[in-house]
N, C-alpha and C positions, 0 to 999 in steps of 0.2 A: 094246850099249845095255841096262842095267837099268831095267825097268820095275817098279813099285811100285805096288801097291792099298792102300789103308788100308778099313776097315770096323771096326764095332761102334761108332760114336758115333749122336749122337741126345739125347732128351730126357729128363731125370732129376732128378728131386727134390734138395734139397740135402739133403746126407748118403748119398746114393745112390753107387750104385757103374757104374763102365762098366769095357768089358775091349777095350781097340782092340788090332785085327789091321792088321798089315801084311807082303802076300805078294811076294815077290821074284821077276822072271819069271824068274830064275837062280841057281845055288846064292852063297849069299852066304858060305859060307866063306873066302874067299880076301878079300873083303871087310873090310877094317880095322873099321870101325866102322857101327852103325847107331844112328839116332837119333829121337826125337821132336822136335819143335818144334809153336809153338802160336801161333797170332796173332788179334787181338781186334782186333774195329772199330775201325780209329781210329787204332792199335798196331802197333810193331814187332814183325817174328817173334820169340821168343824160344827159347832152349833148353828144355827140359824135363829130357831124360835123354839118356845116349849110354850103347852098350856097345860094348867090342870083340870080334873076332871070340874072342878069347880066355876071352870073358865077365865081364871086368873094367865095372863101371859106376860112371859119376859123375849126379849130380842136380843140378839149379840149385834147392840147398836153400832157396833163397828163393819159389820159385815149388811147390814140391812138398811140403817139410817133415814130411818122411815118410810121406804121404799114398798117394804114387805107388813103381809098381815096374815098372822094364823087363826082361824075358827073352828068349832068343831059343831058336828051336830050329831049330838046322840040318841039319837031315831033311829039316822043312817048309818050309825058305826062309823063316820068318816070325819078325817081330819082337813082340813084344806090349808092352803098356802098361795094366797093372793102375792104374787109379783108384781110390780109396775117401774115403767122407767129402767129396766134391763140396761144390765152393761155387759160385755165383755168377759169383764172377770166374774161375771156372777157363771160362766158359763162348767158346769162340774154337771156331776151326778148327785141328785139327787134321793136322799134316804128318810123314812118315816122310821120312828123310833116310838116303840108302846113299853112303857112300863108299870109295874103293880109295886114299886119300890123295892122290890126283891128282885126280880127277875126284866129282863131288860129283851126285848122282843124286835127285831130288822125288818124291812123290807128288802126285795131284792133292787131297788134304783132304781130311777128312772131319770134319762140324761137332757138336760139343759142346754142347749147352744144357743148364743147372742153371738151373734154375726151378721155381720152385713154381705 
């Protein structure tokens, strides 16, 4: 069982920056892919970014548009999610996503608000 923390969201101006962590209760190397998703009152979860264990990443350039960048570092079992230039509508909850291509593993969220 992979357990997952996310932290570093909260409140931020638009144009602001956040920097979300997310910690794996186990070494995620062996782990296919890690990912963000995001979901907004009202709103399906979406993708945001994935990478694989190999460090290859993709974006849901519609919802990121270069704005965002995911890394991971497998030392510290953690995935991160660089924000910048925040809007508005980026403003949801926040979710980490671990999978081994079988099995697909959650965090419990962590919530996002761009507001002035």
């Amino acid at each position: 069982q992979v357990q997952l923390v996310e932290s570093g969201g909260g409140l931020v101006q638009p144009g602001g920056s956040l920097r979300l962590s997310c910690a794996a209760s186990v070494s995620i190397f062996s782990i296919y892919a890690m990912g963000w998703y995001r979901q907004a009152p009202g709103k399906q979860r979406e993708l945001v970014a994935r990478i694989t264990s190999g460090g290859s990443t993709n974006y849901a350039d519609s919802v990121v548009k270069g704005r965002f960048t995911i890394s991971r570092d497998n030392a510290k079992n953690t995935v991160y999610l660089q924000m910048n230039s925040l809007k508005p509508e980026d403003t949801a909850v926040y979710y980490c996503k671990a999978t081994d291509g079988a099995v697909n593993y959650w965090g419990q969220g962590t919530q996002v608000t761009v507001s002035s």
